[in-house]
N, CA, C and O atoms as a GROMACS GRO file, in nm:
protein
  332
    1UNK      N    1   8.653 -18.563 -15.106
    1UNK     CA    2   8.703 -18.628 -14.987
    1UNK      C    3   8.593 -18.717 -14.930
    1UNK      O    4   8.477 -18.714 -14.971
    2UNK      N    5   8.640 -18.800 -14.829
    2UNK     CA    6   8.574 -18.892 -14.801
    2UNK      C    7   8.493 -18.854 -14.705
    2UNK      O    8   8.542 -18.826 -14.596
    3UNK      N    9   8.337 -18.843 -14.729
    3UNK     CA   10   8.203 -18.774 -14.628
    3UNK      C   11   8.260 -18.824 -14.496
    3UNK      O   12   8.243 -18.741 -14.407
    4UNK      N   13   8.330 -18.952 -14.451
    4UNK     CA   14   8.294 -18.999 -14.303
    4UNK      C   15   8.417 -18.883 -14.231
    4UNK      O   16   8.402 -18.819 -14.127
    5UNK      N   17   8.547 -18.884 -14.331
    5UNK     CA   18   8.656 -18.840 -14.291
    5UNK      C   19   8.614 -18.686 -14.218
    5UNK      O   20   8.657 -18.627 -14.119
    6UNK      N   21   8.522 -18.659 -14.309
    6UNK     CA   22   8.466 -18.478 -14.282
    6UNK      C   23   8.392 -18.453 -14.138
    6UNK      O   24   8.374 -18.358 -14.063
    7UNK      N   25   8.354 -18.612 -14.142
    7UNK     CA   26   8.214 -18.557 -13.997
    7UNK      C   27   8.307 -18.631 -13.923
    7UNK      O   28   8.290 -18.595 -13.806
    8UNK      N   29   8.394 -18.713 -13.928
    8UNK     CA   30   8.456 -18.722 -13.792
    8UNK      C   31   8.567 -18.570 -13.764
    8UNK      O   32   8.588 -18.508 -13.660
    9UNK      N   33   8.613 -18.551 -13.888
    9UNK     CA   34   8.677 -18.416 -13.826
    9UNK      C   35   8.579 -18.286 -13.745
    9UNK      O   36   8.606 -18.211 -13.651
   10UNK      N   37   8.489 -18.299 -13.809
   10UNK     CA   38   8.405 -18.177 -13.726
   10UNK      C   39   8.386 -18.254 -13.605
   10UNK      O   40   8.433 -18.210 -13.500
   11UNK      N   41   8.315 -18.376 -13.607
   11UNK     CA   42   8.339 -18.428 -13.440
   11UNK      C   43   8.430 -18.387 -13.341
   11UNK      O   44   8.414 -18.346 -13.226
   12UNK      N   45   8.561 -18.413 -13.431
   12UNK     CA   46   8.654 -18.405 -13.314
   12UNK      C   47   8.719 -18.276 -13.259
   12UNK      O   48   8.762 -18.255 -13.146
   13UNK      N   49   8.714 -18.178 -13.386
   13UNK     CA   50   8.659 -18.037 -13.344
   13UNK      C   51   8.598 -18.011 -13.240
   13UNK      O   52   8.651 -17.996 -13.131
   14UNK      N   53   8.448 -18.001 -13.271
   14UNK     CA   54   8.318 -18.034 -13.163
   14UNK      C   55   8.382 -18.022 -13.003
   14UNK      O   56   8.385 -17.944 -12.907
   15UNK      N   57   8.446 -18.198 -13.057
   15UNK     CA   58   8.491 -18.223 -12.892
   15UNK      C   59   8.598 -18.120 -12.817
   15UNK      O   60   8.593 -18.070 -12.705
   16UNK      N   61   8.694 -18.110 -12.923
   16UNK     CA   62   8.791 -18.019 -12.878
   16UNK      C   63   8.759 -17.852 -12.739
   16UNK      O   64   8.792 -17.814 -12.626
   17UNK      N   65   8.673 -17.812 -12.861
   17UNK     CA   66   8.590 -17.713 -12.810
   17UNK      C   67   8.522 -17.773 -12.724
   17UNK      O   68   8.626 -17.745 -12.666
   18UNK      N   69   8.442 -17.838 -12.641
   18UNK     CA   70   8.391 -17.882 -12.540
   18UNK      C   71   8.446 -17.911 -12.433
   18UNK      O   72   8.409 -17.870 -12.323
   19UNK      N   73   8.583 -18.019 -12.462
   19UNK     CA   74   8.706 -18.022 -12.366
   19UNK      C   75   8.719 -17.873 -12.300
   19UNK      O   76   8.693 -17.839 -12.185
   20UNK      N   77   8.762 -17.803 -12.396
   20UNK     CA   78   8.877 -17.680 -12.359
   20UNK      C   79   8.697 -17.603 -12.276
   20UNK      O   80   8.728 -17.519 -12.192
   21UNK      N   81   8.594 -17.613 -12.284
   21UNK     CA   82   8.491 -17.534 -12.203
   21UNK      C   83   8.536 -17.590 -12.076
   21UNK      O   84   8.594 -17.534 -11.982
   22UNK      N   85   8.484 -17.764 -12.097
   22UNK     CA   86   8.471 -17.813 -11.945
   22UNK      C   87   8.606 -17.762 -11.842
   22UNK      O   88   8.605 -17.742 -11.720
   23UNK      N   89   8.714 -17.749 -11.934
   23UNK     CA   90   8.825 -17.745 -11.841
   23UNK      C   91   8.841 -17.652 -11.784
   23UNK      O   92   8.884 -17.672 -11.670
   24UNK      N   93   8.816 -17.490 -11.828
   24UNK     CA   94   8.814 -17.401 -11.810
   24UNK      C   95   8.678 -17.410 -11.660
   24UNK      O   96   8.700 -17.398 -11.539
   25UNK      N   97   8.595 -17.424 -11.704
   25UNK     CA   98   8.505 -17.442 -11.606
   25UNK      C   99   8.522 -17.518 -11.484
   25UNK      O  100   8.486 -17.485 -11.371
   26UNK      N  101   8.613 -17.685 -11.540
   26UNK     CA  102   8.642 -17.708 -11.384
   26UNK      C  103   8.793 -17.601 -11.272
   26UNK      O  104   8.816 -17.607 -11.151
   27UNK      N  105   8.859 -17.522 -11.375
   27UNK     CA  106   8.954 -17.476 -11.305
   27UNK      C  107   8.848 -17.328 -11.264
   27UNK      O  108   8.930 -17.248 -11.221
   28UNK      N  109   8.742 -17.275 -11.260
   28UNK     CA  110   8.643 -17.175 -11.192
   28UNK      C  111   8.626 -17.268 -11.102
   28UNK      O  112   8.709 -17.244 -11.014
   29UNK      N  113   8.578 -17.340 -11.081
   29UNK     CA  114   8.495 -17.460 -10.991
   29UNK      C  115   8.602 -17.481 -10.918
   29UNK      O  116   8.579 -17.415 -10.816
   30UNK      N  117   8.724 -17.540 -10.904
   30UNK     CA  118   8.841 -17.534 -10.828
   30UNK      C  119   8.891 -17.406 -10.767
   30UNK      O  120   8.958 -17.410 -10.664
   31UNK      N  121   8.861 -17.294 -10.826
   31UNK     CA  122   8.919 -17.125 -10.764
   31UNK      C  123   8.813 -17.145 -10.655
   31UNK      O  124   8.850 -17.151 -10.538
   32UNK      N  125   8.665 -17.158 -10.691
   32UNK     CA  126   8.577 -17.137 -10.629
   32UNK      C  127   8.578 -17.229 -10.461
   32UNK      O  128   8.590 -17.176 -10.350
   33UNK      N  129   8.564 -17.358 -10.490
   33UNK     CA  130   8.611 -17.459 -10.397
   33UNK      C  131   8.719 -17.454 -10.329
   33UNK      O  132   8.731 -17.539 -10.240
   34UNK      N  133   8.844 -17.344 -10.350
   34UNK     CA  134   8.931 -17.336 -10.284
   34UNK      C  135   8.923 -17.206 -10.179
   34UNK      O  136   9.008 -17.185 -10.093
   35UNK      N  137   8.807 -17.124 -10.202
   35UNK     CA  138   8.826 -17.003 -10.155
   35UNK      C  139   8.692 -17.028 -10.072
   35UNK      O  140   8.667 -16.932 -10.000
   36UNK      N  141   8.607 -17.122 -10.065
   36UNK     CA  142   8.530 -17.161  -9.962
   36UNK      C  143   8.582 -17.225  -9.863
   36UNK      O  144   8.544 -17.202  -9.748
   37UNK      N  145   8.640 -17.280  -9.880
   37UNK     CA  146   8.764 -17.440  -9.800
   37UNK      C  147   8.860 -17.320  -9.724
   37UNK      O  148   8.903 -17.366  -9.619
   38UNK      N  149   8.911 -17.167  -9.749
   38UNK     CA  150   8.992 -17.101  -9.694
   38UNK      C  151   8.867 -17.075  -9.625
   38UNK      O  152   8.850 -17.153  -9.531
   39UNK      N  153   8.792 -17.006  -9.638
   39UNK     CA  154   8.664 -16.925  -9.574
   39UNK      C  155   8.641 -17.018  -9.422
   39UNK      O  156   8.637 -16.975  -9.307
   40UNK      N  157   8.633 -17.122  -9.460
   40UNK     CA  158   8.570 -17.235  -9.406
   40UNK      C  159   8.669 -17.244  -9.257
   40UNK      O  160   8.631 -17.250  -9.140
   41UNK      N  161   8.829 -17.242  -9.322
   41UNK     CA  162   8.931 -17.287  -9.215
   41UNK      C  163   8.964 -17.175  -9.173
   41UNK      O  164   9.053 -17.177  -9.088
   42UNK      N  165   8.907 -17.036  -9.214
   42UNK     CA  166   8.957 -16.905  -9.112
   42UNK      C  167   8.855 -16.948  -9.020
   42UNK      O  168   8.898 -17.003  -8.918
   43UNK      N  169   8.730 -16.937  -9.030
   43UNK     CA  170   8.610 -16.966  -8.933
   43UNK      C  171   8.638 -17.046  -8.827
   43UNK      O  172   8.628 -17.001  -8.713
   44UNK      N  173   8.665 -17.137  -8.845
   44UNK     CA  174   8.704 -17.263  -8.784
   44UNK      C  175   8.858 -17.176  -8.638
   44UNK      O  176   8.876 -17.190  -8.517
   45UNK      N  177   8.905 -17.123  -8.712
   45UNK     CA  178   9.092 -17.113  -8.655
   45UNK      C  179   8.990 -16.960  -8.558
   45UNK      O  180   9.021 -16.916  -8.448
   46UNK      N  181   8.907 -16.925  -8.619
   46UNK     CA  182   8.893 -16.764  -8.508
   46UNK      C  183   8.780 -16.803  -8.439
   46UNK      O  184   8.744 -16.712  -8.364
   47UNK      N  185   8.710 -16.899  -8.432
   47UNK     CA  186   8.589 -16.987  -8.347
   47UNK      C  187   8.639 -17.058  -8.253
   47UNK      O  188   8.570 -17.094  -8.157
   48UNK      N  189   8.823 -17.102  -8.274
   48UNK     CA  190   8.901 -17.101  -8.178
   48UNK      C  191   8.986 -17.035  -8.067
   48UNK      O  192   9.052 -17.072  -7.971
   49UNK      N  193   8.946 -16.900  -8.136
   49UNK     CA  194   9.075 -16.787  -8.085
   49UNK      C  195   9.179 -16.816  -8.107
   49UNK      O  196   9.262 -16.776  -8.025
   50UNK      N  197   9.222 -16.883  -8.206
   50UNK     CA  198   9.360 -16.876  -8.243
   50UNK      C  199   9.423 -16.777  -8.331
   50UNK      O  200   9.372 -16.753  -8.440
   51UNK      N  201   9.525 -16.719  -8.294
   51UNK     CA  202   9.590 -16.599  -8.355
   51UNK      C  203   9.687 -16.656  -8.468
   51UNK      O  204   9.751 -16.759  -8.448
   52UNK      N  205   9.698 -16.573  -8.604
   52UNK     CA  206   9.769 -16.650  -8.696
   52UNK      C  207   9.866 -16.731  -8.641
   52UNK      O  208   9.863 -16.847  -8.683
   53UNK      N  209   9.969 -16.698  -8.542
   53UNK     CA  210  10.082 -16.720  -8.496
   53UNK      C  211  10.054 -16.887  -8.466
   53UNK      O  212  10.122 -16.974  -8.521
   54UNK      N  213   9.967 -16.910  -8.392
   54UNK     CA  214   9.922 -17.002  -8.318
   54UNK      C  215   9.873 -17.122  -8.421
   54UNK      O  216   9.920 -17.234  -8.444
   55UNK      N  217   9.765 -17.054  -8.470
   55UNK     CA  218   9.731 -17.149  -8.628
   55UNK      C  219   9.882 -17.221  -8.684
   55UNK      O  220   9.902 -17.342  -8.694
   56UNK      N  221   9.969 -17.123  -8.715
   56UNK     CA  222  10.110 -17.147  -8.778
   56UNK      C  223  10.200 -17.282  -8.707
   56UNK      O  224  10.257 -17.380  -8.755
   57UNK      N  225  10.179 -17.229  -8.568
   57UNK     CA  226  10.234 -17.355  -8.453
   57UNK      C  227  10.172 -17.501  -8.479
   57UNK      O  228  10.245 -17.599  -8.493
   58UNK      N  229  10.004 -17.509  -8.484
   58UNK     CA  230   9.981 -17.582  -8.479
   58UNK      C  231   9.989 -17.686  -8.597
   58UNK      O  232   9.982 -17.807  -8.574
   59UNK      N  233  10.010 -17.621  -8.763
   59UNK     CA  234  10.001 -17.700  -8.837
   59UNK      C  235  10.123 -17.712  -8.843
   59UNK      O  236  10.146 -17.808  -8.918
   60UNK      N  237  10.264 -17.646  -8.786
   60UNK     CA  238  10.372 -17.732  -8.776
   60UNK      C  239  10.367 -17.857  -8.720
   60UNK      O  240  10.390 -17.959  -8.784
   61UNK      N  241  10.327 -17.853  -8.561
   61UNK     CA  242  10.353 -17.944  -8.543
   61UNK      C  243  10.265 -18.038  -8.543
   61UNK      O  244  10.276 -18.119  -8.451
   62UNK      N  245  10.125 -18.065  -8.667
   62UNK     CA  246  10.098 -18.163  -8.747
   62UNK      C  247  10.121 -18.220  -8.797
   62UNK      O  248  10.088 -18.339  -8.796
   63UNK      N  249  10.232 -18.132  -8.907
   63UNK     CA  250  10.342 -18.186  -9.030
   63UNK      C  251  10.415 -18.285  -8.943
   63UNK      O  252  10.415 -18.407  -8.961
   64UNK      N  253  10.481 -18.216  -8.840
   64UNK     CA  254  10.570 -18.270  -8.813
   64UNK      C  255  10.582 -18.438  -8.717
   64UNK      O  256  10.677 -18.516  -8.705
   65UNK      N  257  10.445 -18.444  -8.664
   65UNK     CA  258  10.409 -18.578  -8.634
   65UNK      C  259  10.466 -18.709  -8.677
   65UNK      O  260  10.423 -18.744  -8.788
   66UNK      N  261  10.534 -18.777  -8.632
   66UNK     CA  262  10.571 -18.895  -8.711
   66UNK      C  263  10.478 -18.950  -8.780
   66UNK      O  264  10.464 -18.946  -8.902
   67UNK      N  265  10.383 -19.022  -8.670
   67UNK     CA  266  10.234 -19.096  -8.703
   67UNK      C  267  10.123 -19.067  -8.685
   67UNK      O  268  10.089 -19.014  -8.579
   68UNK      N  269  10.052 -19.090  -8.768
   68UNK     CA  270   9.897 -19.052  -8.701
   68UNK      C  271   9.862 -19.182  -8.627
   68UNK      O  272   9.922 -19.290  -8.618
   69UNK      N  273   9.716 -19.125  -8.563
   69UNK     CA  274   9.684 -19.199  -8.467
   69UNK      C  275   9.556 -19.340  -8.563
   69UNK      O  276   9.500 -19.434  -8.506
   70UNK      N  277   9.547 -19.309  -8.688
   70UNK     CA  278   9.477 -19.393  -8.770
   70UNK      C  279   9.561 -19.522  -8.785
   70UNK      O  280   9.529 -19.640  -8.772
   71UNK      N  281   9.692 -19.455  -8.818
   71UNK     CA  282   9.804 -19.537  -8.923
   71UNK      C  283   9.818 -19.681  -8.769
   71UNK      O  284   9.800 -19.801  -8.786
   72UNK      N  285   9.851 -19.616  -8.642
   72UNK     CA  286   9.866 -19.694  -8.503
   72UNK      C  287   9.747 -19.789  -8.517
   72UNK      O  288   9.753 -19.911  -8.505
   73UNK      N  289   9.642 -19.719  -8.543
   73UNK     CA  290   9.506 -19.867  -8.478
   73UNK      C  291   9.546 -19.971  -8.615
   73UNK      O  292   9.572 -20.090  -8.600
   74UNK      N  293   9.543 -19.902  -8.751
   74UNK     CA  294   9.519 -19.990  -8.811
   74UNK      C  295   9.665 -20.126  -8.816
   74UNK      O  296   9.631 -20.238  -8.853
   75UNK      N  297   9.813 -20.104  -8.778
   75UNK     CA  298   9.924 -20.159  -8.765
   75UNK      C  299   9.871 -20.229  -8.617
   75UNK      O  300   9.945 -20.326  -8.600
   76UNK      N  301   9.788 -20.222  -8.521
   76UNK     CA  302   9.763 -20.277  -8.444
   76UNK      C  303   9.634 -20.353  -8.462
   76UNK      O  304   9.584 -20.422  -8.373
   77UNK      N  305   9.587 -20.337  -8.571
   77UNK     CA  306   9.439 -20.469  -8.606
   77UNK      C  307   9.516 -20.511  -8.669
   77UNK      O  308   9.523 -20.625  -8.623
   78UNK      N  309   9.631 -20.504  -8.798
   78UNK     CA  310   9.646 -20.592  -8.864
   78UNK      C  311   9.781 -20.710  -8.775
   78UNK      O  312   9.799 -20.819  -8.830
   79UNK      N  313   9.846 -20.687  -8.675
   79UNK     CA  314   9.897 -20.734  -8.573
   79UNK      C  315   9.812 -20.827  -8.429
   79UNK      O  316   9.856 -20.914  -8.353
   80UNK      N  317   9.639 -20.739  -8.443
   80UNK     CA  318   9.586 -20.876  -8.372
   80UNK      C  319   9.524 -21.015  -8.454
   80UNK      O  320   9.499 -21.130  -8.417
   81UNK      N  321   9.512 -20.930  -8.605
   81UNK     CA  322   9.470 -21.039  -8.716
   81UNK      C  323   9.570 -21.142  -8.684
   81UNK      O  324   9.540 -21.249  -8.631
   82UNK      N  325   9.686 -21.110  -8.717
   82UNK     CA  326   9.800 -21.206  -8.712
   82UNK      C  327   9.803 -21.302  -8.606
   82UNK      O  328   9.824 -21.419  -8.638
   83UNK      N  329   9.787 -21.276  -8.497
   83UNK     CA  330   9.784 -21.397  -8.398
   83UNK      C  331   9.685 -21.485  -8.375
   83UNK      O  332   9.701 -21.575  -8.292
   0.00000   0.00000   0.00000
């Protein structure tokens, strides 16, 4: 068989196995990053005294916001651009 055909197959082997590490590793790295980011927003919600209940209220009615207050300035610069 053809020598190049051989070492690109072990290459791509190689890679295979390297893929399937990194990936595995970034989905630890994601468990990990997600369970700091919770850590992070209990701290935050009981540094408030907010009781789950309350936490619950408030990110309703986040969701439920029509607009943010970003989306307003920037529809109002691109409305003083205009004139």
């Amino acid at each position: 068989m053809n020598p190049k055909i051989t070492r690109l197959r072990e290459e791509h082997a190689k890679n295979k196995a390297k893929i399937s590490e990194l990936s595995a590793r970034n989905r630890e790295l994601e468990k990990q990053l997600r369970g700091l980011e919770n850590t992070e927003i209990i701290g935050l919600v009981r540094a408030k005294g907010m009781t789950l209940e309350d936490f619950a209220a408030f990110m309703r009615e986040r969701k439920a916001a029509p607009v943010n207050a970003t989306n307003e300035k920037e529809e109002n610069k691109d409305e003083d651009e205009e004139a």
